[in-house]
GUTIRO-880262 format. One record per residue (C-alpha): residue number from 1; residue in three letters; z, y, x. Coordinates in Angstrom, 3 decimals. Each point is the difference from the previous one (the first is absolute). Example, Ala and Ser with C-alpha at 12.3 -4.5 7.8 and 13.67 -1.06 7.14 Angstrom:
GUTIRO-880262
PT     k     r         pz         py         px
PT     1   ALA      7.800     -4.500     12.300
PT     2   SER     -0.660      3.440      1.370
***
This chain:
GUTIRO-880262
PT     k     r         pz         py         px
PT     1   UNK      5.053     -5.441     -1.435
PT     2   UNK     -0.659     -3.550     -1.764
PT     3   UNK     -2.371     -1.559      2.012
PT     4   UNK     -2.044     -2.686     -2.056
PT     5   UNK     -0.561     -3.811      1.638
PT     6   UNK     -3.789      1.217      1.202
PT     7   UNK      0.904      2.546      2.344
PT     8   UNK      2.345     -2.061      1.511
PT     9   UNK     -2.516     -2.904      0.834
PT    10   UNK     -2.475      2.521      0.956
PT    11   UNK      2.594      1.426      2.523
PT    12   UNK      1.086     -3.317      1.300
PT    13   UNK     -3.409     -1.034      0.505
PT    14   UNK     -0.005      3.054      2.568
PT    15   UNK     -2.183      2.376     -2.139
PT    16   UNK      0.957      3.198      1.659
PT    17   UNK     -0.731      2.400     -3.283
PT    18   UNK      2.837     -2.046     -2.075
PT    19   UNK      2.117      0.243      3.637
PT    20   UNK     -0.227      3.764     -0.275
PT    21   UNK      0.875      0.255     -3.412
PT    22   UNK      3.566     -2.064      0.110
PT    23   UNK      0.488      2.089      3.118
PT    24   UNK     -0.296      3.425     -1.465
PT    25   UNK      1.869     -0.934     -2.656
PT    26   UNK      4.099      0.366      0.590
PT    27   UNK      1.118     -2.104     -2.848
PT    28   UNK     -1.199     -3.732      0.416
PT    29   UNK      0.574     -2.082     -3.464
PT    30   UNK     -1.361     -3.208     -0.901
PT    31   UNK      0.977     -1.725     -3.724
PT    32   UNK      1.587     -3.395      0.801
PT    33   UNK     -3.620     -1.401     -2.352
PT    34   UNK     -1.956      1.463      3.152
PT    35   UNK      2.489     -1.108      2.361
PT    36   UNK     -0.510     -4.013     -1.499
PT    37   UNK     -3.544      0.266      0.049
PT    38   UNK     -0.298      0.837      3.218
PT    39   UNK      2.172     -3.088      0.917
PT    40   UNK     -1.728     -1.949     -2.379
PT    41   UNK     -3.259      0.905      2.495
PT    42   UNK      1.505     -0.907      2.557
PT    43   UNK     -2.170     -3.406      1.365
PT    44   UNK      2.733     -0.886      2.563
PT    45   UNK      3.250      0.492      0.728
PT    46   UNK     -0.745      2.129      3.361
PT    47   UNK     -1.681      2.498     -2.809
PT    48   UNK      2.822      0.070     -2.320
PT    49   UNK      1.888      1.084      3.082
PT    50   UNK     -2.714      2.722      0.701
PT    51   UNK      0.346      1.459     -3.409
PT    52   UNK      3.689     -0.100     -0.288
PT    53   UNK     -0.078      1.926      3.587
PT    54   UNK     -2.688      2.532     -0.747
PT    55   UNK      2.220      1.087     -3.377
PT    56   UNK      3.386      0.121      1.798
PT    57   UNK     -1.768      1.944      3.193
PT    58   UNK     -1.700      2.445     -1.799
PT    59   UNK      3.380      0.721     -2.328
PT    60   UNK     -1.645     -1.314     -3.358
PT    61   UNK      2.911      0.028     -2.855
PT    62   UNK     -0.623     -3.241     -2.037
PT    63   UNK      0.695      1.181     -3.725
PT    64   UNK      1.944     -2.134     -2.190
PT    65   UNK     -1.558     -0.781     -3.639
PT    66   UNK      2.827      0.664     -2.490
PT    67   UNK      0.480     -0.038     -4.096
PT    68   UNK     -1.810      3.588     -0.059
PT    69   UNK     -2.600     -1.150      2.272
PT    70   UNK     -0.947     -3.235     -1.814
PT    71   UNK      0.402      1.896     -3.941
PT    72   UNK     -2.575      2.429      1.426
PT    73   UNK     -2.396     -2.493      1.688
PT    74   UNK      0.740     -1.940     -3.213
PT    75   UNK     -1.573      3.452     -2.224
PT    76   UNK     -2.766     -0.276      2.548
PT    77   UNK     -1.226     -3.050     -0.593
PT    78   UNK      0.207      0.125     -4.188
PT    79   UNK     -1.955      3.333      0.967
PT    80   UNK     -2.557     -0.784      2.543
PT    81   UNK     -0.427     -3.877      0.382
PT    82   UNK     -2.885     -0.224     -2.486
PT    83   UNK     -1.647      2.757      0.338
PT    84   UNK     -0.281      0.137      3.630
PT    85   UNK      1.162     -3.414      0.603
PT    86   UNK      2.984      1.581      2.607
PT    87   UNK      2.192     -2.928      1.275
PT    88   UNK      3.674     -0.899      0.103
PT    89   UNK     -0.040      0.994      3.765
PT    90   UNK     -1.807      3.541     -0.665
PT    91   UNK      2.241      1.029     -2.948
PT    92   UNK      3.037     -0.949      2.197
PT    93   UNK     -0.984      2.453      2.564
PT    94   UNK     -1.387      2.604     -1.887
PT    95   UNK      3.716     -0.188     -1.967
PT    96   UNK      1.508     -0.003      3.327
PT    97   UNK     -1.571      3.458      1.311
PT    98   UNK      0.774      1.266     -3.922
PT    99   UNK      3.429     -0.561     -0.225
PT   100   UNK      0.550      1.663      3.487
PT   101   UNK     -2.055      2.624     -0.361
PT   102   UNK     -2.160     -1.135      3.271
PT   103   UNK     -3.681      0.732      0.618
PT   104   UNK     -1.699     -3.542      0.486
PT   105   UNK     -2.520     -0.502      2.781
PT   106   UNK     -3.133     -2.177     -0.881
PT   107   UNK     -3.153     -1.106      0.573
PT   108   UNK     -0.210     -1.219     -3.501
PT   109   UNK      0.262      3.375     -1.933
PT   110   UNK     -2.011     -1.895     -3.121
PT   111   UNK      3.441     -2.135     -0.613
PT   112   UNK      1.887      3.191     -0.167
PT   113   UNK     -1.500      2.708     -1.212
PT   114   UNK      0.685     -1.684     -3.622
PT   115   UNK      3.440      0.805      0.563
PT   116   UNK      0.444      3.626     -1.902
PT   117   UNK      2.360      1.663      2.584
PT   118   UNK     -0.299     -2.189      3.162
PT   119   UNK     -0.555      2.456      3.058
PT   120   UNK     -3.037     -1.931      1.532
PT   121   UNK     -0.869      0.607      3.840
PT   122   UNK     -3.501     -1.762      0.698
PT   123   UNK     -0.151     -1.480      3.151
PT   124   UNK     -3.670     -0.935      1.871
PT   125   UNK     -0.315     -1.876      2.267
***
């Protein structure tokens, strides 16, 4: 499973719902988009360190973006940008769990379920 930037923050903030889910779950992947926004978060270098540590703890594979990952994100943006106003950093993602076939995890199902195809799981916190 794909597991969008939200859920992540949610479970590093120690919200135990978003803890359960990305322990049930035996596959841990994170796009490398995700992965830099969470270090972009980051307000200090003791919670870069944090975030770094909670992905290689847990097992999270950072995914790569590559040429069939940015042509798709690339279709996703000509597609969705104006009519739903989806971002660079959403398209990226959503291209990401595409191209490998992934489910993405999200509490943002509104800048996904535009995506015909994308296997959506809704997260609540």
């Amino acid at each position: 499973m794909l597991f969008d930037t939200d859920v992540l923050i949610w479970a590093l903030r120690g919200n135990s719902k978003a803890a359960m889910v990305i322990d049930k779950c035996p596959d841990l992947q994170v796009s490398a988009v995700s992965y830099m926004e969470l270090l972009k978060g980051a307000r200090n270098k003791g919670e870069l360190i944090s975030i770094r540590k909670f992905l290689s703890d847990l097992g999270f594979r950072i995914l790569p973006l590559d040429e069939n990952i940015s042509h798709r994100a690339m279709i996703n943006i000509e597609e969705h940008s104006l009519k739903s106003g989806m971002d660079i950093a959403d398209a990226l993602i959503a291209a990401t769990a595409s191209e490998r076939s992934l489910v993405i995890c999200t509490g943002n199902n509104k800048h996904y379920s535009i995506v015909p195809g994308l296997q959506i799981s809704v997260f609540r916190p």
